[in-house]
C-alpha positions in Angstrom: -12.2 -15.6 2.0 -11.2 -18.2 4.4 -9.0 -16.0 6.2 -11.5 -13.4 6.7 -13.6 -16.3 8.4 -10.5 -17.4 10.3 -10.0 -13.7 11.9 -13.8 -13.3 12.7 -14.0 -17.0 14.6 -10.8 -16.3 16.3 -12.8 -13.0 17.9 -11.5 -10.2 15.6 -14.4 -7.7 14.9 -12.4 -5.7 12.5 -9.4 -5.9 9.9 -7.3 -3.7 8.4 -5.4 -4.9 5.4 -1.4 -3.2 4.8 -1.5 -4.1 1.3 -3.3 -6.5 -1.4 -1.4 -8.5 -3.6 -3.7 -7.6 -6.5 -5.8 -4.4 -6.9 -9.1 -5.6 -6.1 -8.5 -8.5 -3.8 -8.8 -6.6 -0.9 -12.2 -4.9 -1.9 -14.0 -8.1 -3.2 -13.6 -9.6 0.1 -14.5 -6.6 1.8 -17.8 -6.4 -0.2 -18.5 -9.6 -0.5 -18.3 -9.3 4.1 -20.6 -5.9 3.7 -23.4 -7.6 1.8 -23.1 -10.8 4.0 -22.3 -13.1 1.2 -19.1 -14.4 3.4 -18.7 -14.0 7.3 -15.6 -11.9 8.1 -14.9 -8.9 10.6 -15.5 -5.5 9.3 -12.5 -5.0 7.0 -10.7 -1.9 5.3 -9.0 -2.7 1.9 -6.3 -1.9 1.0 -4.7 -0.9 -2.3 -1.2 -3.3 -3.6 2.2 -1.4 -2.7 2.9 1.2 -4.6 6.6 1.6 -5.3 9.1 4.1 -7.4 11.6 2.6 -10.1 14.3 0.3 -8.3 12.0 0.6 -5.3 10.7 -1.8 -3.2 8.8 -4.3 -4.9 10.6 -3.8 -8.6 11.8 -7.0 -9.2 11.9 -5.6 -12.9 15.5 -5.6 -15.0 16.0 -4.3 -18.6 17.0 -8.1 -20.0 14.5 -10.2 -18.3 10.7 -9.0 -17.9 9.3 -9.7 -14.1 5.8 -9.3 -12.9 5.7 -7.9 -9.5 2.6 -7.6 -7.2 3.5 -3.8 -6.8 2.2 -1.2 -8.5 4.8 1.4 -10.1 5.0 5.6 -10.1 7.9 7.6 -10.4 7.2 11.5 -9.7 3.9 13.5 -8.1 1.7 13.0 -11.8 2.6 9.3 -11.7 1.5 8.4 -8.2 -1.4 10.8 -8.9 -2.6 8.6 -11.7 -2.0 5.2 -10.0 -3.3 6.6 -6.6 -6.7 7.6 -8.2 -6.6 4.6 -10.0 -6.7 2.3 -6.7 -9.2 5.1 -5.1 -11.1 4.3 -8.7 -11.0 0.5 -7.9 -12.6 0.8 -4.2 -9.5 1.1 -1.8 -10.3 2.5 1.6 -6.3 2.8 2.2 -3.4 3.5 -0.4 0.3 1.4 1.0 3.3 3.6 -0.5 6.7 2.4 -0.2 9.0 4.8 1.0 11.9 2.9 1.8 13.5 -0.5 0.9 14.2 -3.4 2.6 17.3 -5.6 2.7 15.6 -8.5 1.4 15.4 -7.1 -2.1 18.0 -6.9 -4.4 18.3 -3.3 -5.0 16.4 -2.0 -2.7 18.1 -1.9 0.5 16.8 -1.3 3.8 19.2 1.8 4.3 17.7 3.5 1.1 14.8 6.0 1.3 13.6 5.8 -2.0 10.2 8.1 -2.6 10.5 11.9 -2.5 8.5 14.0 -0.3 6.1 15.6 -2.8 5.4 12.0 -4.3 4.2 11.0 -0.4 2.5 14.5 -0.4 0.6 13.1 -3.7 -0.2 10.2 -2.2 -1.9 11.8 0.7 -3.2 14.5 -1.0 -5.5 11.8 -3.8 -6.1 10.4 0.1 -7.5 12.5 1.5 -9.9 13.9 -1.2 -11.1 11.0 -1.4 -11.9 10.0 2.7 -9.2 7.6 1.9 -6.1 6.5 4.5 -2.1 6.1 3.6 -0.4 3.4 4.6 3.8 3.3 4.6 6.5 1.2 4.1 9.2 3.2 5.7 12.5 1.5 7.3 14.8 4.0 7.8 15.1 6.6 9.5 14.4 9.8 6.9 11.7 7.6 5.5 9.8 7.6 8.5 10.5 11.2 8.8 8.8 11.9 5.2 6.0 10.0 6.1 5.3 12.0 9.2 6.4 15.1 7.8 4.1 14.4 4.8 0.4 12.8 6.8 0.7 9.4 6.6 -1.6 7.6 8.7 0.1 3.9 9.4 4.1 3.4 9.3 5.1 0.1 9.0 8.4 -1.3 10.3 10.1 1.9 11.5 13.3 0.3 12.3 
């Protein structure tokens, strides 16, 4: 909330979020801006990343439970479900991860971790829904997937 208030005094008319840490986050604050409750730009929410098994995000191992802020799909039925389920919960944008990043155990940077018709999921819940697609995508084929399969925003593309 005061962030929102920070981006609107420092001259920002709009925002638009990559990814919420939890699922509604972004859209309270949105509505709460719509309805004039708080002062803030005009903002788009966003959904939390959503990440395959030993993906980006999943700090999970079989010994020691972890929560994560990510939210996890593994196949096209899986990311349908958890797509719709962010749509469901007010999202204007869905954040996939489609690569990793060398910061996380696991998930490397070089590694291009979601399959094409799991991205083509994504975008497909999307777009029936007047929704946008935001990607993680790092490497090289990643970013290729995510272009290949309609992504809107590619983050990092290094």
């Amino acid at each position: 909330m005061h962030n929102v208030r920070t981006l609107l005094d420092a001259g920002f008319t709009s925002a638009y979020s990559g990814a919420a840490a939890k699922m509604r986050l972004d859209v309270v604050i949105r509505n709460e801006i719509e309805v004039g409750l708080i002062p803030g730009p005009v903002m788009r929410a966003a959904s939390p990343e959503i990440t395959n098994t030993s993906g980006l995000g999943d700090i999970r191992q079989e010994h020691q439970h972890r929560e994560s802020l990510v939210l996890f799909a593994d196949g096209p039925e899986e990311i349908r479900r958890v797509c719709r389920r962010c749509i469901r919960e007010g999202v204007d944008q869905l954040k996939i991860n489609i690569s990793g990043d060398n910061f996380v155990l696991g998930a490397t940077g070089e590694r291009t971790i979601m399959f094409e018709d799991e991205i083509a999921e994504a975008v497909a819940v999307a777009r029936s829904h007047g929704a946008m697609v935001n990607a993680y995508a790092r490497t090289a084929e990643s970013v290729k997937r995510a272009v290949r399969g309609g992504v809107d925003v590619i983050y990092h593309a290094d």
